[in-house]
DRENDO-1510 file (C-alpha; in Angstrom, 1 decimal, always signed):
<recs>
REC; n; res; u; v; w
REC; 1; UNK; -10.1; +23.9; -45.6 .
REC; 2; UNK; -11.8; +23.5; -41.6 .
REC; 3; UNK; -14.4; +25.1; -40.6 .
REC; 4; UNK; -14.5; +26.9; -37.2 .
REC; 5; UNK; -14.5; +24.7; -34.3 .
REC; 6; UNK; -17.4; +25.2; -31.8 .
REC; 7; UNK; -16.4; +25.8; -27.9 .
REC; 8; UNK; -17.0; +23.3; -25.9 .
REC; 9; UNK; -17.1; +25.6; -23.3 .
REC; 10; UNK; -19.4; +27.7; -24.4 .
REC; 11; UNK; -22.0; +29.1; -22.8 .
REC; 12; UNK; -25.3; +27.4; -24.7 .
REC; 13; UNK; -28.8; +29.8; -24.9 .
REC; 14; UNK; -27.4; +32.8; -23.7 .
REC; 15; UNK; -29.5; +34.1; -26.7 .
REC; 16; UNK; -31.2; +32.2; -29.5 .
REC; 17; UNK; -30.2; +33.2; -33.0 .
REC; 18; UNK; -33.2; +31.5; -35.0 .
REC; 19; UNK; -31.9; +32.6; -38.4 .
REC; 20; UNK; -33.0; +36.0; -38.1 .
REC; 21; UNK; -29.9; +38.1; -36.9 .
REC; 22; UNK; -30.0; +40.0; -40.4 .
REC; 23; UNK; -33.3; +40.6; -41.0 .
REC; 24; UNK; -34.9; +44.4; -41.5 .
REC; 25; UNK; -37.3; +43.4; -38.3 .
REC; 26; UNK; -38.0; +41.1; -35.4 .
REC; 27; UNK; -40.3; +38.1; -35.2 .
REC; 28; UNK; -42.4; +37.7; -32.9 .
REC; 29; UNK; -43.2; +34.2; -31.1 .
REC; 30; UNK; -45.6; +33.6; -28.6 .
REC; 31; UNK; -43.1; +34.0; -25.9 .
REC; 32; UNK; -42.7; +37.5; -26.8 .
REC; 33; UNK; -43.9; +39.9; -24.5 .
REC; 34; UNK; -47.2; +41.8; -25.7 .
REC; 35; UNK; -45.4; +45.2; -24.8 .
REC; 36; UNK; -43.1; +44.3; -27.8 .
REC; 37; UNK; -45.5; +45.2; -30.2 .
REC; 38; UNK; -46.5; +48.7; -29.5 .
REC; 39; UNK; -42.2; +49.1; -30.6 .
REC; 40; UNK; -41.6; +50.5; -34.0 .
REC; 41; UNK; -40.1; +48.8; -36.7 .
REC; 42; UNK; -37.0; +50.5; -36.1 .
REC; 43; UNK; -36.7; +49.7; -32.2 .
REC; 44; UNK; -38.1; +45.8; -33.1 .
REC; 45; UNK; -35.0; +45.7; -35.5 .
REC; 46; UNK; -32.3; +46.0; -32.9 .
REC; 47; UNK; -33.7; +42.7; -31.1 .
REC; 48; UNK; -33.8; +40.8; -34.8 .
REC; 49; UNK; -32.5; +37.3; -33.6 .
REC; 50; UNK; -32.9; +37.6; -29.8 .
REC; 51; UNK; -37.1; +38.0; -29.3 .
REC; 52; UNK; -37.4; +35.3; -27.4 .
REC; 53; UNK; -35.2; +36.2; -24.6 .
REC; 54; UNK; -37.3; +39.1; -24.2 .
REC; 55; UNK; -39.3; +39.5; -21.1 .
REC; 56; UNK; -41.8; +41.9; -19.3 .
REC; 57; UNK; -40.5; +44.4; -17.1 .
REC; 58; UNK; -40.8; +43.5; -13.4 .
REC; 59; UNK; -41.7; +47.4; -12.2 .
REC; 60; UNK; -45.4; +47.7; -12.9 .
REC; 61; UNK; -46.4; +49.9; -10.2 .
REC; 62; UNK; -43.1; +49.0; -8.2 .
REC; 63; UNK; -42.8; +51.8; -5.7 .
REC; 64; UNK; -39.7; +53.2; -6.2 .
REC; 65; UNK; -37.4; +55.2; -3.5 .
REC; 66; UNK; -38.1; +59.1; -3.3 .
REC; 67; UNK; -35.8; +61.9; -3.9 .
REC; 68; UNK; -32.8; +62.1; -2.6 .
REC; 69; UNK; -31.6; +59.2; -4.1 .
REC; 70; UNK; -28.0; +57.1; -3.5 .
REC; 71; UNK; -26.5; +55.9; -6.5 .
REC; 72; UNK; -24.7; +52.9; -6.1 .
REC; 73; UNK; -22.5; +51.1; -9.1 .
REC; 74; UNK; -21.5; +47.8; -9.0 .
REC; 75; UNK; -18.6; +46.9; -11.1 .
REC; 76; UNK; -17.2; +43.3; -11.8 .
REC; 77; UNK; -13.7; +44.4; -13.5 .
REC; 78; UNK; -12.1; +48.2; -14.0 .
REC; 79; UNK; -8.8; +46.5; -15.2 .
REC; 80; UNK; -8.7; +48.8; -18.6 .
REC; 81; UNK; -9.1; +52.2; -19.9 .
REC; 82; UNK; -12.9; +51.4; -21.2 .
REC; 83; UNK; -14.2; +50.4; -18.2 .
REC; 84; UNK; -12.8; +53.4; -16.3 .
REC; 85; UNK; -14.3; +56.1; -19.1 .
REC; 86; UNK; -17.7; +54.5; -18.3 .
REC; 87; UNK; -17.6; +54.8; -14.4 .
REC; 88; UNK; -16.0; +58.3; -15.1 .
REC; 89; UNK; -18.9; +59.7; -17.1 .
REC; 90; UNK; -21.3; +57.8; -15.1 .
REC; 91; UNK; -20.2; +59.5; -11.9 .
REC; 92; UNK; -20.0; +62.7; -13.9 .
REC; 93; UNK; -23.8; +62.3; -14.7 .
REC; 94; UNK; -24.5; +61.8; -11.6 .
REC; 95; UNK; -22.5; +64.4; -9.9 .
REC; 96; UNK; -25.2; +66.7; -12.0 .
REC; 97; UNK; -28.0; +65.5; -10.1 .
REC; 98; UNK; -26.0; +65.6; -6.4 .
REC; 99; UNK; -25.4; +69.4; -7.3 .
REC; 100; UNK; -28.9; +69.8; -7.5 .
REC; 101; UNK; -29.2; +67.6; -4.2 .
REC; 102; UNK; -31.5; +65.1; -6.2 .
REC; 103; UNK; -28.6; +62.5; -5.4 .
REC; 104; UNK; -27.1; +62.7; -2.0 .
REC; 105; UNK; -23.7; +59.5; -3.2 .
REC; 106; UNK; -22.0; +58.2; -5.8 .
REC; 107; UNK; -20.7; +54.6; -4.5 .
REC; 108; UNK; -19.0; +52.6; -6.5 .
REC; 109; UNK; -17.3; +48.8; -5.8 .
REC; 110; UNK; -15.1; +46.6; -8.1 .
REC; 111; UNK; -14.5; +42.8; -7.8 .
REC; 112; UNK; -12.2; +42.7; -10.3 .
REC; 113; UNK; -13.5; +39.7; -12.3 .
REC; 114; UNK; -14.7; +37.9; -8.8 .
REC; 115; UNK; -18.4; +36.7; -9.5 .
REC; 116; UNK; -18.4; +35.5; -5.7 .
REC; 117; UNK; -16.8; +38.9; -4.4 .
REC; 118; UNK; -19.7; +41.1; -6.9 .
REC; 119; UNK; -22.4; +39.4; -5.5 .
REC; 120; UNK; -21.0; +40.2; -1.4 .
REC; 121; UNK; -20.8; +43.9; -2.8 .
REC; 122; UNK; -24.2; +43.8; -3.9 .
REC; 123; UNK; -25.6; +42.7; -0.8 .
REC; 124; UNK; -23.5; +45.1; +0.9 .
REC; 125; UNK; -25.2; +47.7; -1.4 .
REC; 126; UNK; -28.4; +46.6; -0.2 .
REC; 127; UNK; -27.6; +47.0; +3.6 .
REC; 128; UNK; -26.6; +50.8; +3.1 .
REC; 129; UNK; -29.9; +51.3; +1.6 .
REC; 130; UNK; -28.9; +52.5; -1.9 .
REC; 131; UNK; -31.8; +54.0; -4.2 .
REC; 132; UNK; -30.6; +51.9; -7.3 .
REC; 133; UNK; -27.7; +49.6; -8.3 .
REC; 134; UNK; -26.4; +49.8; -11.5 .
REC; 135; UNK; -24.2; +47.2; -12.4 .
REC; 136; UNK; -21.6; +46.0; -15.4 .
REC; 137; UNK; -22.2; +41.9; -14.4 .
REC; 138; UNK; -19.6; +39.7; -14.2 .
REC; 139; UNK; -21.8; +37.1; -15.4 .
REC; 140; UNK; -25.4; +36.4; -17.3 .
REC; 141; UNK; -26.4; +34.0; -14.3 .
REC; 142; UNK; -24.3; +34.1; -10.7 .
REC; 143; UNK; -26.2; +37.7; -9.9 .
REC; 144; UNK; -29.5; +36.5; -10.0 .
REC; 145; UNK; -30.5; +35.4; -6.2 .
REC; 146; UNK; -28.6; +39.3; -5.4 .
REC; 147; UNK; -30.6; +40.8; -7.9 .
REC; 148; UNK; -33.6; +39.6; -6.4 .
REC; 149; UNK; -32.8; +40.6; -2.8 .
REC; 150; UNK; -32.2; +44.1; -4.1 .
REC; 151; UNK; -35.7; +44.0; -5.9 .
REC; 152; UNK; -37.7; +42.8; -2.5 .
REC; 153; UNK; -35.2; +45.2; -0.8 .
REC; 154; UNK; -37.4; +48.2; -3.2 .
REC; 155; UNK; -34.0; +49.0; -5.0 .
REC; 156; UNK; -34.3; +48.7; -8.8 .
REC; 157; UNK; -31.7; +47.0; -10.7 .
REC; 158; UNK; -30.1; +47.9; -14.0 .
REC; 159; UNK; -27.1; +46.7; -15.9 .
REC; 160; UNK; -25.8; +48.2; -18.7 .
REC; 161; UNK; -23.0; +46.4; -21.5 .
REC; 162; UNK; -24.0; +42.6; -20.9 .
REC; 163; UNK; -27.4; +41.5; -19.8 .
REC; 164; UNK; -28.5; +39.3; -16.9 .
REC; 165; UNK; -31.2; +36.4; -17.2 .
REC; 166; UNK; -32.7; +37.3; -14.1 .
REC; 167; UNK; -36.3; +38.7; -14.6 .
REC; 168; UNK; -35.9; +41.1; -11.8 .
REC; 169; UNK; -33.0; +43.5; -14.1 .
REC; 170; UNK; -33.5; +46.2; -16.2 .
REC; 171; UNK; -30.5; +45.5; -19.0 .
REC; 172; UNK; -29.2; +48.2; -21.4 .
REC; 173; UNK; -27.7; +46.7; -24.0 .
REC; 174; UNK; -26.6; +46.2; -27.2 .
REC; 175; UNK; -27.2; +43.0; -29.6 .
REC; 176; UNK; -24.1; +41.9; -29.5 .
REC; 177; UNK; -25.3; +38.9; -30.8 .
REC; 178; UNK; -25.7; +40.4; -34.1 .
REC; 179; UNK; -22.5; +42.8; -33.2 .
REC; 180; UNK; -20.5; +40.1; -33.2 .
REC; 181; UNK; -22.0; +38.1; -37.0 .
REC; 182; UNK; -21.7; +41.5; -38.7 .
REC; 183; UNK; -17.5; +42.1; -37.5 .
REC; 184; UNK; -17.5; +38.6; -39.0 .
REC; 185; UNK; -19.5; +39.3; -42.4 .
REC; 186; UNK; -17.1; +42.4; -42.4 .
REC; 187; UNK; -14.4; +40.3; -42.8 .
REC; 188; UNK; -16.1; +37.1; -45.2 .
REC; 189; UNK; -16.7; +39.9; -47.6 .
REC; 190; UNK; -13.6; +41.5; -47.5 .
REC; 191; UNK; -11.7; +38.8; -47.9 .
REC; 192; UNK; -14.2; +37.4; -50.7 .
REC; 193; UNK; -15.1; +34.4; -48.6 .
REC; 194; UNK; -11.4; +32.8; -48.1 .
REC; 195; UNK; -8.8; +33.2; -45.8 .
REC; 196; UNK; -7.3; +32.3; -42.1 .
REC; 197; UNK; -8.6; +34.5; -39.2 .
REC; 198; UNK; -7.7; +35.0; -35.6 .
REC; 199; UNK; -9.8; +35.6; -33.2 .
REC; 200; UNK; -9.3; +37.4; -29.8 .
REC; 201; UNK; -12.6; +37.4; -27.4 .
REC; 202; UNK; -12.7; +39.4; -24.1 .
REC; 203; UNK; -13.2; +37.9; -20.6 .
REC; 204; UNK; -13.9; +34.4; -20.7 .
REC; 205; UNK; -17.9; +33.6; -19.0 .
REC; 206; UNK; -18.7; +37.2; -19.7 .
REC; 207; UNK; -22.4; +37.7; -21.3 .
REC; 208; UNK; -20.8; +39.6; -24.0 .
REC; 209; UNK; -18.4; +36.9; -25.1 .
REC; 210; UNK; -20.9; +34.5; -25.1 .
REC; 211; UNK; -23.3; +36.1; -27.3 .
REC; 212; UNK; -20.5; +37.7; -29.6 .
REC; 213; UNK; -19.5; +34.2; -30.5 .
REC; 214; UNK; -22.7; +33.0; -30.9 .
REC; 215; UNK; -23.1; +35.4; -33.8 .
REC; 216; UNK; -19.6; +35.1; -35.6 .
REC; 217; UNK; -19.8; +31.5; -35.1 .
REC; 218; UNK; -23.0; +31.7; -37.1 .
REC; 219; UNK; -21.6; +34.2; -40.2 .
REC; 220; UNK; -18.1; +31.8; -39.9 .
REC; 221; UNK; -20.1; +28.5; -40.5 .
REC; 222; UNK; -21.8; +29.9; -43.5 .
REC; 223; UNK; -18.7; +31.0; -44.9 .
REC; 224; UNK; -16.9; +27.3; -45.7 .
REC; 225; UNK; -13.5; +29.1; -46.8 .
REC; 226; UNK; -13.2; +30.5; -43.9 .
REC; 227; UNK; -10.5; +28.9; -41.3 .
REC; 228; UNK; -10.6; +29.9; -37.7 .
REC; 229; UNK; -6.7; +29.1; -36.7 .
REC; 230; UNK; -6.7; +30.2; -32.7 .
REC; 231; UNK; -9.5; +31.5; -30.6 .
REC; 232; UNK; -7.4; +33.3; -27.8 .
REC; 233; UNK; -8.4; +35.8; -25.2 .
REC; 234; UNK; -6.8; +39.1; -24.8 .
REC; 235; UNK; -9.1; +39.8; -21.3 .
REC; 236; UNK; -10.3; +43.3; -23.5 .
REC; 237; UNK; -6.7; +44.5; -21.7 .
REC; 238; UNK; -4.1; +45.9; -24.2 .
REC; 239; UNK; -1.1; +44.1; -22.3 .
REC; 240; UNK; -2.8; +40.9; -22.3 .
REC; 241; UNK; -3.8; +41.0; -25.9 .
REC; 242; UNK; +0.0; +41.7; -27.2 .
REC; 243; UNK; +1.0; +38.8; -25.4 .
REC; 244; UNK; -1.7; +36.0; -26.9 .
REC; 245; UNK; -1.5; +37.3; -30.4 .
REC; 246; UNK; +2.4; +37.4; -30.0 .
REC; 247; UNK; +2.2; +33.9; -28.9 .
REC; 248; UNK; -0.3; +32.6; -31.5 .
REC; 249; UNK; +2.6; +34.3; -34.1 .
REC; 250; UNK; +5.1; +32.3; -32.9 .
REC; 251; UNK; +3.5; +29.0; -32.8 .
REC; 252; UNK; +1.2; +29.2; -36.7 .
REC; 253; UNK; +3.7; +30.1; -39.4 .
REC; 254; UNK; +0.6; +30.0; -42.2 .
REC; 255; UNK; -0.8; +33.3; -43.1 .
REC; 256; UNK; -3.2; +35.4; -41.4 .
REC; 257; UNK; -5.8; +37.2; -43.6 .
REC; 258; UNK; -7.6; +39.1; -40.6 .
REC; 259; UNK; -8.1; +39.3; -37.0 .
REC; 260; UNK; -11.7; +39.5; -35.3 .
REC; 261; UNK; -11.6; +41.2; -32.2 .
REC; 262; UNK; -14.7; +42.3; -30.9 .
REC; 263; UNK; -12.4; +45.4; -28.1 .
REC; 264; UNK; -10.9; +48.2; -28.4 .
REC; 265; UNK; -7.4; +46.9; -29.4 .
REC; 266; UNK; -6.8; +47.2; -32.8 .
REC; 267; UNK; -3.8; +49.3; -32.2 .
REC; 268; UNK; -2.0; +46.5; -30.2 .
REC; 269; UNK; -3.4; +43.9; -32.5 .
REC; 270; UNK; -1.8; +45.6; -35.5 .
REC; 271; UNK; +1.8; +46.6; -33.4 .
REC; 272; UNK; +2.0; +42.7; -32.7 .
REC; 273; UNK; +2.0; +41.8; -36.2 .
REC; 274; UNK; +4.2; +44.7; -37.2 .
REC; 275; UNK; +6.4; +43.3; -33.8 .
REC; 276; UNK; +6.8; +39.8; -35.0 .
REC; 277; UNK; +7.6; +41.0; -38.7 .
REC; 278; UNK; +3.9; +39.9; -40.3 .
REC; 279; UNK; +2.0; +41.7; -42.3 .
REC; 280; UNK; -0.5; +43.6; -40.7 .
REC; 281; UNK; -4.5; +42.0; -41.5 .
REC; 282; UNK; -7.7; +43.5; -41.4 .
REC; 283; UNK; -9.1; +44.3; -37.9 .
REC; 284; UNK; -12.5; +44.5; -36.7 .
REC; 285; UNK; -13.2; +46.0; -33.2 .
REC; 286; UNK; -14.7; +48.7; -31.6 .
REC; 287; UNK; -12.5; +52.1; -32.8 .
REC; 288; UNK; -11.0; +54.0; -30.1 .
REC; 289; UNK; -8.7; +56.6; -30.2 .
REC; 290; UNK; -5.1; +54.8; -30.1 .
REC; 291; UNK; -5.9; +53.1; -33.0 .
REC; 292; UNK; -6.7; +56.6; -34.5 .
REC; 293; UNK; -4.0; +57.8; -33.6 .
REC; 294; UNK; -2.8; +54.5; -35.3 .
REC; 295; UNK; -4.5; +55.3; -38.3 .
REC; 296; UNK; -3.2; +58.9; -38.8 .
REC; 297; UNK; +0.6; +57.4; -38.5 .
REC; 298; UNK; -0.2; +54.4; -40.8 .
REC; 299; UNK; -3.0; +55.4; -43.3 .
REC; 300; UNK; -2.1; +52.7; -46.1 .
REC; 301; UNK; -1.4; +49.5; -43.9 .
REC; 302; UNK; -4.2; +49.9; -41.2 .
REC; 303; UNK; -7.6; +48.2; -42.3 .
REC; 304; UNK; -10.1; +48.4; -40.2 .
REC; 305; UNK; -14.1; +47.6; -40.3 .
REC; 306; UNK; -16.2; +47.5; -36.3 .
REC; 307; UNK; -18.6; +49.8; -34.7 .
REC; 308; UNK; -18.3; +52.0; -32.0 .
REC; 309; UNK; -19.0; +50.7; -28.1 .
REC; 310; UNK; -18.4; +53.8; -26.9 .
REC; 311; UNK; -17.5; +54.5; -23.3 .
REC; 312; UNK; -19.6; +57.9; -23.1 .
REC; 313; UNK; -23.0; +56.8; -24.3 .
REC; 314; UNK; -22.8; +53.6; -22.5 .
REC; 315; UNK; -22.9; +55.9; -19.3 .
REC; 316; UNK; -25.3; +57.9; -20.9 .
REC; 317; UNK; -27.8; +54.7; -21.7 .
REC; 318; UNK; -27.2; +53.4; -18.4 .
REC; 319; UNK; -27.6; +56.6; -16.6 .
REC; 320; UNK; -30.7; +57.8; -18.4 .
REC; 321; UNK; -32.4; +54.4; -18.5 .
REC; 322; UNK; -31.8; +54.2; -14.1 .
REC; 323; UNK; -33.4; +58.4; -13.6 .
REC; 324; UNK; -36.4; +57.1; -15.8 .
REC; 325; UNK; -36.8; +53.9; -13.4 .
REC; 326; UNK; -36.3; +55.9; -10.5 .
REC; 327; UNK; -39.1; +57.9; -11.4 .
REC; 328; UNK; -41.3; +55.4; -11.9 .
REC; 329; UNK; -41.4; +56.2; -16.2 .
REC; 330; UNK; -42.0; +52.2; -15.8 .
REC; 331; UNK; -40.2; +50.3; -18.7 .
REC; 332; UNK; -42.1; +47.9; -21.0 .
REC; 333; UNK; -39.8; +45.6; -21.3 .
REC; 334; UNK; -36.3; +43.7; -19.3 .
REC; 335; UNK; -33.9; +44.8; -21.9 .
REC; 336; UNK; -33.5; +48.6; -23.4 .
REC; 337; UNK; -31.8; +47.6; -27.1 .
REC; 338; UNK; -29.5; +50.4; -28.2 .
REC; 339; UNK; -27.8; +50.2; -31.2 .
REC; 340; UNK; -24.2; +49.8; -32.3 .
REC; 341; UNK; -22.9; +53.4; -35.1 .
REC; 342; UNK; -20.9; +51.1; -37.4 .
REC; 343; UNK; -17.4; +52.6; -38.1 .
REC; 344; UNK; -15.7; +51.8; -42.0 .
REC; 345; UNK; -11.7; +52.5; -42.6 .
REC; 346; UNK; -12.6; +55.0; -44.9 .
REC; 347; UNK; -14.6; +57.2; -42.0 .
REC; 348; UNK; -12.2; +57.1; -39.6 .
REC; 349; UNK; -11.3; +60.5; -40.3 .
REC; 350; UNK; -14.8; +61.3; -39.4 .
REC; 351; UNK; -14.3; +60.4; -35.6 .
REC; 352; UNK; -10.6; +61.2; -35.5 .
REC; 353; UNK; -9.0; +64.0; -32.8 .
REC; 354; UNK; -6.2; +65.6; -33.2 .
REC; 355; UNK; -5.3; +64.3; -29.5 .
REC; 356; UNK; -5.0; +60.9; -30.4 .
REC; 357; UNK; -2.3; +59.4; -30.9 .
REC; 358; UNK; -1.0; +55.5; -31.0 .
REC; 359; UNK; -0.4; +56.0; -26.8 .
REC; 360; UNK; -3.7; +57.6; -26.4 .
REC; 361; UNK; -5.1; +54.4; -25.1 .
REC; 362; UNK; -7.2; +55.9; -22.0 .
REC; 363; UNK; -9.0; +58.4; -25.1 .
REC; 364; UNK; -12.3; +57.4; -27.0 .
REC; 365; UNK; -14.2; +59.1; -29.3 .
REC; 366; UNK; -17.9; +60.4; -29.2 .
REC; 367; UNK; -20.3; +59.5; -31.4 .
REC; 368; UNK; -20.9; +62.0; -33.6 .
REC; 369; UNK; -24.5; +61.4; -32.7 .
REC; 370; UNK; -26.6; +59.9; -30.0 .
REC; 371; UNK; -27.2; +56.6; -30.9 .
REC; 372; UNK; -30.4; +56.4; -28.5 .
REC; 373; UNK; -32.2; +59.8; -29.1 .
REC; 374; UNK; -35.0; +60.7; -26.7 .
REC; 375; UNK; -37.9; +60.1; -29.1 .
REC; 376; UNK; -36.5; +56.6; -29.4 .
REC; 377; UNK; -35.6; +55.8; -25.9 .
REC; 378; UNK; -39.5; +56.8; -25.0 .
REC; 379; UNK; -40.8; +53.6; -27.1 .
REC; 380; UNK; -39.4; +52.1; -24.2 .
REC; 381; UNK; -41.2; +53.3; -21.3 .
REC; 382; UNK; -44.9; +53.7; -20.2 .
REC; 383; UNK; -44.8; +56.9; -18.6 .
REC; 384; UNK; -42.3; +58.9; -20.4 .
REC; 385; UNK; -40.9; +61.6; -20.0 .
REC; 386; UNK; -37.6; +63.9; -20.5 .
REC; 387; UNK; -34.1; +62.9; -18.4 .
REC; 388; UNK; -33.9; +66.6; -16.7 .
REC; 389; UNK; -30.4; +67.8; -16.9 .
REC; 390; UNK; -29.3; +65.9; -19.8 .
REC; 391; UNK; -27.7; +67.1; -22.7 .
REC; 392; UNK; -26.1; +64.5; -25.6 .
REC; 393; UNK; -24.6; +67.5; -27.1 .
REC; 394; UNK; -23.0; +68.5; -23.4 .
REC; 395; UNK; -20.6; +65.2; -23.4 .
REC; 396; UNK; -17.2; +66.1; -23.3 .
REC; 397; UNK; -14.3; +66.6; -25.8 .
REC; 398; UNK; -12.0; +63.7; -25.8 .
REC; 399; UNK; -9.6; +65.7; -26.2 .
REC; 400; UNK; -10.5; +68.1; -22.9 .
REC; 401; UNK; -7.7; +67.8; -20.4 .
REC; 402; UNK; -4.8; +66.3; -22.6 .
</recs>
């Protein structure tokens, strides 16, 4: 049996693993911002593995733009359904504070996976004066020199579902590092260390895919019966997904044990197997509410095991995190760690609506529970204090409008 066969490709120190990515806390080194410590065990946790990319925030005493306040969003790709929920709550959010004239816009550009065309909205973005620039980066790196004109500009910077390295960001993330060993653990101990997997990453040079591979390369390489046939990727798009699992069908007759997918596609995964007369493997992902629907039509064949990176309280994270930089709540730290609700097959009835169907693939589910309460999200600032307006228990039905 091979083991997995590393990327050449791929895009080295985006994170450092050092061993830790399951431990019960975080290391410190001496590269570790002091800040760090005054965390609680529970917020150093969700950085287990990744301490050392850690920095200081940049807005100490930055003076930040007064009231009203023009939101602008910079988007690098709105090419599927997940990327559209976010702007769509986002704005939503927002729209809260223009009612109560504390925002005056809501601008939002897309460069549609164009690093070069991102970083000419950006700028753009600075000439019109905007208050803050939220951003979903096209990449860890190519932002940087834009960031920090928007930073001398006084316009504070944060991104939210793939961090930047530049020093000058506020990221709201996840540890997808770690996101991406424990889909792959999911599927080493289900099938009891043996078996051939497929696996389908997003957008290639994305942040996320970077350190999402870091981490299942990690849990794959301790696993030595595990055999990586095809890394493909399906661009987090449902059409373009079908077509490279399709094609890795057609061309690798041997079995396939289980799929890692790191998107919300496990209902096109699982219709391409069933398409090219396959049996249908485990999945991991992150659950959404076609493959609910999915689920509900085909309880005893769909096997699933992911988390949930849901749409809704990625806006919210974002969102939150920008108001308490805005007024000047002064973060401790460059990244704001949120963590991942982990999703089993046998709680999917838990999350499930009865408006999902297999079609439903614009529809995601809401956490049943903020995954970044206040009291939690206040570790993270010096100055906290309560997001005025706000209301977890406020987000919209999924189901609203169908």
């Amino acid at each position: 049996m091979t083991r997995i066969q590393r990327n050449s490709v791929q895009l080295k120190g985006v994170l450092a693993l050092a061993g830790m990515l399951m431990s019960s806390s975080a290391v410190m080194s001496a590269d570790t911002p002091e800040a760090f410590s005054t965390l609680s065990p529970e917020i150093q946790a969700l950085f287990g593995g990744i301490e050392d990319t850690v920095q200081p925030s940049a807005y100490d005493g930055f003076e930040m733009p007064e009231k009203p306040w023009k939101w602008c969003h910079s988007e690098s790709y709105q090419g599927n359904p997940w990327r559209v929920s976010v702007t769509n709550e986002l704005k939503r959010l927002v729209d809260m504070y223009k009612e109560k004239g504390w925002v005056t816009d809501f601008e939002m550009s897309d460069s549609n996976g164009d690093v070069s065309a991102q970083i000419s909205q950006i700028r753009s973005f600075i000439d019109k004066d905007c208050s803050i620039i939220t951003s979903f980066a096209g990449s860890s790196t190519a932002l940087n020199e834009a960031i920090k004109a928007a930073y001398d500009a006084g316009i504070p910077f944060v991104t939210g579902a793939g961090a930047v390295t530049s020093p000058y960001a506020i990221n709201v993330d996840s540890n997808y590092v770690k996101f991406g060993y424990d889909l792959s653990k999911a599927i080493i101990d289900n099938l009891n260390g043996e078996g051939n997997v497929l696996r389908v990453e997003g957008i290639a040079g994305s942040p996320i895919v970077a350190q999402q591979r870091q981490g299942a390369d990690q849990a794959f390489d301790e696993a030595e019966g595990i055999n990586v046939v095809r890394d493909v990727n399906g661009n987090w798009s449902g059409n373009v997904t079908k077509t490279v699992v399709l094609q890795t069908l057609a061309t690798n007759p041997q079995p396939i044990d289980a799929v890692w997918t790191s998107g919300s596609e496990a209902r096109i995964v699982a219709e391409a197997f069933k398409q090219a007369g396959r049996p249908v493997p485990l999945i991991t992902g992150s659950i959404s509410g076609d493959s609910l629907g999915y689920w509900k039509e085909n309880q005893e064949e769909f096997k699933f095991a992911g988390g949930a990176l849901m749409p809704t309280w990625t806006a919210h994270t974002l969102f939150r995190v920008g108001v308490r930089v805005l007024e000047g709540q002064e973060p401790k730290l460059n990244l704001v760690m949120v963590p991942v609700p982990s999703v089993e097959s046998d709680k999917l009835g838990d999350w499930y609506k009865s408006c999902m169907t297999p079609s439903s693939s614009s529809i995601f589910p809401v956490a049943p529970e903020d995954p970044l309460p206040a009291n939690l999200m206040d570790e993270y600032f010096k100055n906290p204090e309560p997001v005025a307006l706000f209301d977890y228990s406020q987000t919209p039905d999924p189901c609203e409008g169908q």
